[in-house]
RORO-44894 format. One record per residue: residue number from 1; residue in one letter; chain; x, y, z of N, C-alpha, C, O in turn. Coordinates in steps of 0.05 Angstrom, whole numbers, always signed. Layout:
N
(NUM a A (X Y Z) (X Y Z) (X Y Z) (X Y Z))
...
This chain:
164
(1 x A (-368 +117 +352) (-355 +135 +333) (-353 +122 +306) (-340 +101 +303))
(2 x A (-369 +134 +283) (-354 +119 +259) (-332 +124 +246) (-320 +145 +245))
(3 x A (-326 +98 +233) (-297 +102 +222) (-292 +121 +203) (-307 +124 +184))
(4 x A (-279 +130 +205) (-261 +148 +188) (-245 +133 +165) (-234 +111 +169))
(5 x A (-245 +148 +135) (-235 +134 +123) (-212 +154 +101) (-214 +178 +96))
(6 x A (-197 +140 +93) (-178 +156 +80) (-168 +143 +51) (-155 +122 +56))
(7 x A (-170 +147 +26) (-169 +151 +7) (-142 +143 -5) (-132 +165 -7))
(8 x A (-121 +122 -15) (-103 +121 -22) (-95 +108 -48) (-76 +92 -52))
(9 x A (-112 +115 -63) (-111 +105 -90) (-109 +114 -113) (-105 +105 -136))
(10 x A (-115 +140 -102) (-109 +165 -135) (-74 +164 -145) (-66 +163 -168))
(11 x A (-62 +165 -127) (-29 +171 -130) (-22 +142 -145) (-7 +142 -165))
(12 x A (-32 +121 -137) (-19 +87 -145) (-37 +79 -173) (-28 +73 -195))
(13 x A (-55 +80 -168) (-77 +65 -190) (-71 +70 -215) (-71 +53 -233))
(14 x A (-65 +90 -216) (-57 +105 -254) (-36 +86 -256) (-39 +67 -272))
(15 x A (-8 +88 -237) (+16 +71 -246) (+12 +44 -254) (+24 +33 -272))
(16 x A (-11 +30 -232) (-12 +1 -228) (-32 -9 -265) (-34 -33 -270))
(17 x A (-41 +10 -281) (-49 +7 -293) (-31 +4 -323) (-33 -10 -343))
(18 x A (-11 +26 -316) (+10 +29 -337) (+27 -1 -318) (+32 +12 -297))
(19 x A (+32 -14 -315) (+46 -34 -300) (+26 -65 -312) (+36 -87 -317))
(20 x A (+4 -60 -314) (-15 -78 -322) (-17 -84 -352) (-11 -105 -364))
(21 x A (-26 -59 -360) (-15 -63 -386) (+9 -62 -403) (+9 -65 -427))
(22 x A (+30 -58 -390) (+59 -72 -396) (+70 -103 -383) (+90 -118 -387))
(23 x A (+50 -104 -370) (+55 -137 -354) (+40 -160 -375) (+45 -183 -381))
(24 x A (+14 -136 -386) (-5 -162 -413) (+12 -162 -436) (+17 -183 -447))
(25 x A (+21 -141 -446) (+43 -141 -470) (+69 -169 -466) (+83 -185 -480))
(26 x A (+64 -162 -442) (+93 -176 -438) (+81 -211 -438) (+94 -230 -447))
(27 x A (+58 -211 -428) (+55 -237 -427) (+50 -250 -453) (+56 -273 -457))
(28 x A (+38 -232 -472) (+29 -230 -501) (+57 -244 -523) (+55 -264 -538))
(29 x A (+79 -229 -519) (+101 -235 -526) (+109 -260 -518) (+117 -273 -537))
(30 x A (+110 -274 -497) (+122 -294 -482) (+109 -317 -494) (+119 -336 -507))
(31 x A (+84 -312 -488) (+55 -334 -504) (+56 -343 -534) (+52 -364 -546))
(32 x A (+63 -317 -542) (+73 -322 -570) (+92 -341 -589) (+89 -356 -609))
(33 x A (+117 -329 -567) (+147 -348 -570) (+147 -372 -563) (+157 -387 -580))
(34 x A (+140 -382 -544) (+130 -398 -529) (+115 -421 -547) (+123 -443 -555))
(35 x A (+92 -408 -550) (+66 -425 -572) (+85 -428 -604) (+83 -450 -614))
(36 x A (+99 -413 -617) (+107 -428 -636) (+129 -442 -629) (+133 -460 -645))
(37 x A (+151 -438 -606) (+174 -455 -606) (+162 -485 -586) (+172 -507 -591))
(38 x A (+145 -484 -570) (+140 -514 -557) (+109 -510 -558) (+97 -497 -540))
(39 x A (+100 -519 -575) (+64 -517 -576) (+53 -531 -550) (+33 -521 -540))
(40 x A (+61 -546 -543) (+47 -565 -515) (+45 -555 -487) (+31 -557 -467))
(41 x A (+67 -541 -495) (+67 -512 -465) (+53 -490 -469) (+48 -475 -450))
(42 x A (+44 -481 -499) (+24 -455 -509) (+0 -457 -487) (+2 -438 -472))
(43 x A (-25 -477 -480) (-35 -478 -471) (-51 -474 -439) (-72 -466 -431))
(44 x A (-19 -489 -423) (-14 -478 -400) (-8 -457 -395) (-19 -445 -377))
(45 x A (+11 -444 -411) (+18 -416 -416) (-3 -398 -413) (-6 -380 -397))
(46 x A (-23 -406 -437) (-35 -379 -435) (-67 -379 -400) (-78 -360 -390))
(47 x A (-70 -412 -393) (-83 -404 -373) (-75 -393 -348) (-87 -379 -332))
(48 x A (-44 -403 -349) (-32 -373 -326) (-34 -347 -333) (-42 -329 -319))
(49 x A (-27 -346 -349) (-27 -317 -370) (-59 -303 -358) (-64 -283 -344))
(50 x A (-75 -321 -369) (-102 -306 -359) (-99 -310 -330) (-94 -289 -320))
(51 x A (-100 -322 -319) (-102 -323 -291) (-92 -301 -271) (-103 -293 -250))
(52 x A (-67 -294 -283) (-49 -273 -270) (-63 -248 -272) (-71 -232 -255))
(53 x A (-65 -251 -305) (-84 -207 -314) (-109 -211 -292) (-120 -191 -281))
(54 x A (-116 -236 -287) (-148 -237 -274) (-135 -225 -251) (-142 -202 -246))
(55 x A (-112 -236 -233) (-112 -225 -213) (-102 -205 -207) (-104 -197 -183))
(56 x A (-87 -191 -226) (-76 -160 -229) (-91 -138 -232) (-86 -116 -224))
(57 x A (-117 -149 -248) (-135 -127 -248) (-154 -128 -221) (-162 -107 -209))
(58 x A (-161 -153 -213) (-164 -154 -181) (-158 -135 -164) (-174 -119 -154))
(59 x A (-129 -135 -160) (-113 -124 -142) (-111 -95 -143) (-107 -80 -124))
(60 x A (-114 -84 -176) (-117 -62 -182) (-142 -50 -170) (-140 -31 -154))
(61 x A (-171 -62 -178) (-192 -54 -162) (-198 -52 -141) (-217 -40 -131))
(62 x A (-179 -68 -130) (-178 -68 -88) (-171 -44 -78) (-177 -34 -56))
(63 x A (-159 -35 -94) (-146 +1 -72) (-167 +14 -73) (-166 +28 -53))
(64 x A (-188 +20 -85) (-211 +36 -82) (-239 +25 -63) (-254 +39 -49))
(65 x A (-242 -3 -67) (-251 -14 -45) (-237 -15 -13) (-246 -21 +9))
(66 x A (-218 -9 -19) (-198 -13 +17) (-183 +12 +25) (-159 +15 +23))
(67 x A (-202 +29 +35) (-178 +56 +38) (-167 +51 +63) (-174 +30 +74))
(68 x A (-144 +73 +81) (-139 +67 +102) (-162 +74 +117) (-181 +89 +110))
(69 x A (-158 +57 +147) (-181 +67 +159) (-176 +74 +198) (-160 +61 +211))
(70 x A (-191 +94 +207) (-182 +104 +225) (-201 +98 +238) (-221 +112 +234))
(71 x A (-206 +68 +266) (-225 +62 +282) (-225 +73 +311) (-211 +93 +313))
(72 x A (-234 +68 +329) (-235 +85 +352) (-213 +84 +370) (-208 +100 +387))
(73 x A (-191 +53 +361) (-175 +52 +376) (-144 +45 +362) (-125 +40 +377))
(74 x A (-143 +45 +334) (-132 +35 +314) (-128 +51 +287) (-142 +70 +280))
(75 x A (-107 +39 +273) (-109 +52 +254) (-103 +28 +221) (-80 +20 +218))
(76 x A (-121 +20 +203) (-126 +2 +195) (-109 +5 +155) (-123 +11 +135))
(77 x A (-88 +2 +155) (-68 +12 +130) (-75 -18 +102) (-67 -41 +105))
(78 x A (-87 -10 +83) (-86 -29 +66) (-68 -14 +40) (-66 +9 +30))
(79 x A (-54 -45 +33) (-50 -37 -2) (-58 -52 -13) (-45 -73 -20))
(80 x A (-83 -46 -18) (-103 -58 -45) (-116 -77 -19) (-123 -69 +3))
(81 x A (-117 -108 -33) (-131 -133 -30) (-98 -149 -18) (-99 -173 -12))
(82 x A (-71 -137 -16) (-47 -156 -19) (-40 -156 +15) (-39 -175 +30))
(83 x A (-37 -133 +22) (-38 -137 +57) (-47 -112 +72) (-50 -90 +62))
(84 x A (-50 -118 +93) (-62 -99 +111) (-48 -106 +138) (-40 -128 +144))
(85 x A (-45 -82 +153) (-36 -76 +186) (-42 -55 +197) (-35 -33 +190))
(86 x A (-59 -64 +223) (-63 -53 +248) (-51 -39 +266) (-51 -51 +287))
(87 x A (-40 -15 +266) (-35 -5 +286) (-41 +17 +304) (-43 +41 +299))
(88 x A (-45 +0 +330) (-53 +14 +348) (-61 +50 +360) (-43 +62 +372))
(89 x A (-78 +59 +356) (-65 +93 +369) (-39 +88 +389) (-16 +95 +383))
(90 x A (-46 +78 +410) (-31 +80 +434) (-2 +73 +426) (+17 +81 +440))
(91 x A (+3 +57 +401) (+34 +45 +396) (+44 +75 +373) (+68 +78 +372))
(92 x A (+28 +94 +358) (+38 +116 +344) (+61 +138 +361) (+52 +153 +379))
(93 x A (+85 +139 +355) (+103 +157 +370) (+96 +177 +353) (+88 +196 +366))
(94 x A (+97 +182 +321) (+99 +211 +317) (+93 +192 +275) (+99 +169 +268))
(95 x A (+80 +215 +258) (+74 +219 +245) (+96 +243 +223) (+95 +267 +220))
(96 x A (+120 +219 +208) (+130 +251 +183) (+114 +254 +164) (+99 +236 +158))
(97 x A (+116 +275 +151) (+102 +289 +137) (+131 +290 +104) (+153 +300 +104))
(98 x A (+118 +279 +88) (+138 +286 +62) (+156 +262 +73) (+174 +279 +77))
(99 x A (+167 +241 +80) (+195 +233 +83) (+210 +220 +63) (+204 +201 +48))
(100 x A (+225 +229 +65) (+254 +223 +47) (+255 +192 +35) (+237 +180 +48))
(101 x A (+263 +179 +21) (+269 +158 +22) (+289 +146 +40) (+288 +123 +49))
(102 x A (+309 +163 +44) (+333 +156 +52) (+324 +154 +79) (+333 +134 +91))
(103 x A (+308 +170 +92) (+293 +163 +118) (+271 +145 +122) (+262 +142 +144))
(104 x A (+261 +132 +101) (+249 +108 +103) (+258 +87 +98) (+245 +68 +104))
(105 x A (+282 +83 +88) (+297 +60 +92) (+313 +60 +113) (+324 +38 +119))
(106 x A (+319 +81 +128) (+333 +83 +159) (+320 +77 +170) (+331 +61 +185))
(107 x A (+295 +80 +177) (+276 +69 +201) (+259 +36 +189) (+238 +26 +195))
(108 x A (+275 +30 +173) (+264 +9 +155) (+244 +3 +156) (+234 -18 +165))
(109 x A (+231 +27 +146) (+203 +21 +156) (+187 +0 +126) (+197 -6 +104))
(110 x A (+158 -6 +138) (+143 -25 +118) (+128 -9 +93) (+110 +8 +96))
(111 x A (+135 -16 +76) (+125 +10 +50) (+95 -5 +36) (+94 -24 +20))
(112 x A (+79 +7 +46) (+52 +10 +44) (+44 +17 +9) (+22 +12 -1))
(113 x A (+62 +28 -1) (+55 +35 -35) (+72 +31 -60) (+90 +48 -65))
(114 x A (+69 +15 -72) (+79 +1 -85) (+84 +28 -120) (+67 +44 -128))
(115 x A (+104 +26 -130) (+109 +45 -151) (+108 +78 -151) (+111 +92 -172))
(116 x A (+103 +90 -125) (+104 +110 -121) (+113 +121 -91) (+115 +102 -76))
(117 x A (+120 +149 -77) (+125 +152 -67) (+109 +152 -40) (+85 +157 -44))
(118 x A (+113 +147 -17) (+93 +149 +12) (+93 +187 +18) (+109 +202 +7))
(119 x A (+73 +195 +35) (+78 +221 +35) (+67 +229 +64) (+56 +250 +71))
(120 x A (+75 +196 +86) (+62 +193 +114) (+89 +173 +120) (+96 +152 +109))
(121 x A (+102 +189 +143) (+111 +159 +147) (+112 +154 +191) (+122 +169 +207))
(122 x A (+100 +135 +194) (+86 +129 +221) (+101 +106 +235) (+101 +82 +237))
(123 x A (+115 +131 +246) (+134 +116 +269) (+118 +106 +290) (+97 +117 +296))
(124 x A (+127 +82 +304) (+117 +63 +327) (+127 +64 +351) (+151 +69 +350))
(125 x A (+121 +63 +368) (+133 +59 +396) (+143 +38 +405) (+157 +41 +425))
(126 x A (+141 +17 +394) (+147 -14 +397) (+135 -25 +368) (+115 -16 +357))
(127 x A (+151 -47 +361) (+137 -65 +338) (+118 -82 +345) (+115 -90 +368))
(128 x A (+101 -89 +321) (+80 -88 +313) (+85 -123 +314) (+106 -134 +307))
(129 x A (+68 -134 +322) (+71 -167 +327) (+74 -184 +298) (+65 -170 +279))
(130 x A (+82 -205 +290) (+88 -212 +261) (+104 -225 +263) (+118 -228 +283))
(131 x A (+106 -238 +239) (+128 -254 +226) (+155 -227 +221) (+167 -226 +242))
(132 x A (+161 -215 +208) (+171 -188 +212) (+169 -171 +224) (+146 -164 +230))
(133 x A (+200 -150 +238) (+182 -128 +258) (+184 -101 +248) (+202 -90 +237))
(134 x A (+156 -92 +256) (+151 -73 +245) (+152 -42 +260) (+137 -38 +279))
(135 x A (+165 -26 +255) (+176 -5 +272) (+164 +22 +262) (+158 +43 +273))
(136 x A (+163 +11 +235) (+152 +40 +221) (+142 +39 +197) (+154 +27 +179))
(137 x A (+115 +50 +191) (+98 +48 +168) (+93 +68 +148) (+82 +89 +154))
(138 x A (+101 +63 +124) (+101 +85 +102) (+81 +85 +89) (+79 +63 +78))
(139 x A (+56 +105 +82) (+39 +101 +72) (+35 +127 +59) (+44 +149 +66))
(140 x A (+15 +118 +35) (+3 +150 +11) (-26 +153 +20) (-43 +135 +24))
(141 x A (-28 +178 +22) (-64 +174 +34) (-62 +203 +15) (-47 +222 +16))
(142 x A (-89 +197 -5) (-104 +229 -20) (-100 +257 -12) (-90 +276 -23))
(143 x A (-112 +253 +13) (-116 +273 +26) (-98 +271 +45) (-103 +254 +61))
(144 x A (-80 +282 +50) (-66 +280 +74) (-70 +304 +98) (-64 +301 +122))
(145 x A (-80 +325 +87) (-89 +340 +109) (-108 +340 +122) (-106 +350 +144))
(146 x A (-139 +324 +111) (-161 +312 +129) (-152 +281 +149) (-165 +267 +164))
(147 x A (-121 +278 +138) (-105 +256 +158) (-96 +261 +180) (-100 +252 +203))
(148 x A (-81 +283 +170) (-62 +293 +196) (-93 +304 +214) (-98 +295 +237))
(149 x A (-106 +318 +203) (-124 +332 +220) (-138 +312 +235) (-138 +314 +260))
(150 x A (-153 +287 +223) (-165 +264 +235) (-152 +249 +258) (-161 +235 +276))
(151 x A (-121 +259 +248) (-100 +243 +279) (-89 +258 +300) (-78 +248 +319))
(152 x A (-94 +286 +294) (-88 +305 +309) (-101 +301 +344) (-89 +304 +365))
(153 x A (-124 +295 +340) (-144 +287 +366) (-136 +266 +372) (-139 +265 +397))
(154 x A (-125 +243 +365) (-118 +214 +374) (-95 +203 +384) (-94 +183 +398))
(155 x A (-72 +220 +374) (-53 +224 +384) (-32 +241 +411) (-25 +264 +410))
(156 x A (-27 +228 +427) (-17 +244 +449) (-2 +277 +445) (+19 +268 +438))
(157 x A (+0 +297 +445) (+11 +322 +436) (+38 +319 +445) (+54 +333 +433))
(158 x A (+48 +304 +463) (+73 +314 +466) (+95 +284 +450) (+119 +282 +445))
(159 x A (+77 +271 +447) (+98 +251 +423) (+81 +263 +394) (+93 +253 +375))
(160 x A (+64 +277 +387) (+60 +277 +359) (+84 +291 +350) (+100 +305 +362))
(161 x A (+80 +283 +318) (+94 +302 +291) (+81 +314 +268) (+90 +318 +246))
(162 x A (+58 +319 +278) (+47 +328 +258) (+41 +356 +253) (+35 +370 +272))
(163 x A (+41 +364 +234) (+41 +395 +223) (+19 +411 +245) (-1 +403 +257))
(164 x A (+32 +439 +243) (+2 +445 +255) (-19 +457 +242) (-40 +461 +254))
């Protein structure tokens, strides 16, 4: 079966860009103050400086290279190039649709999107092995109705939550 893939980068990318270029302003300013009040630190300064935008715009380009992905036995959640987790079909109890914040910090679950809202949130049957445990996964996917529909078949019917 090939993988299935799901799209989560239209909703974040725009923000992470307005966030990028308020993160270069900011470093612009700092570099500045910096270089005329201790000149000997200007230098180091500005190769972190570059170093950082290098890897911000990195990280920015990773969400379109890494969508989520739906394998034959798994379900494969990236944000960007920064982390990714596996979880199992067989460990999915149920799929909300729209959830609240206030219900994603009750199921404390792991927030998959950074500056914007999740509009998936994927409860577990047991946690997810880790340094942290993981009970429940919040994630933004494009399309969310070629999602629900793609999980509709993979998921058991009498624990799903998904729309019909």
């Amino acid at each position: 079966m090939p993988t299935a893939t799901f799209a989560n980068h239209r909703g974040v990318v725009p923000m992470l860009w307005v966030f990028a270029g308020l993160a270069v302003l900011e470093m612009l300013a700092v570099h500045l103050f910096v270089a005329l009040k201790w000149p000997a630190i200007g230098w180091p300064l500005t190769i972190l400086s570059g170093l950082s935008i290098v890897w911000l715009v990195g990280w920015i380009r990773s969400w379109s290279r890494l969508p989520h992905e739906l394998l034959p036995d798994r379900l494969r959640l990236h944000m960007g190039s920064l982390r990714s987790i596996e979880v199992p079909l067989a460990q999915i109890a149920a799929i909300e649709v729209a959830p609240s914040l206030d219900r994603i910090r009750e199921v404390k679950a792991r927030k998959l999107v950074p500056l914007a809202h999740p509009n998936r949130l994927i409860l577990l049957t047991a946690s997810l092995p880790g340094r942290r445990a993981v009970n429940a996964v919040a994630i933004l996917v494009d399309d969310p109705a070629a999602f629900d529909q793609a999980l509709a078949g993979k998921i058991p019917a009498q624990v799903s939550a998904l729309p019909a």
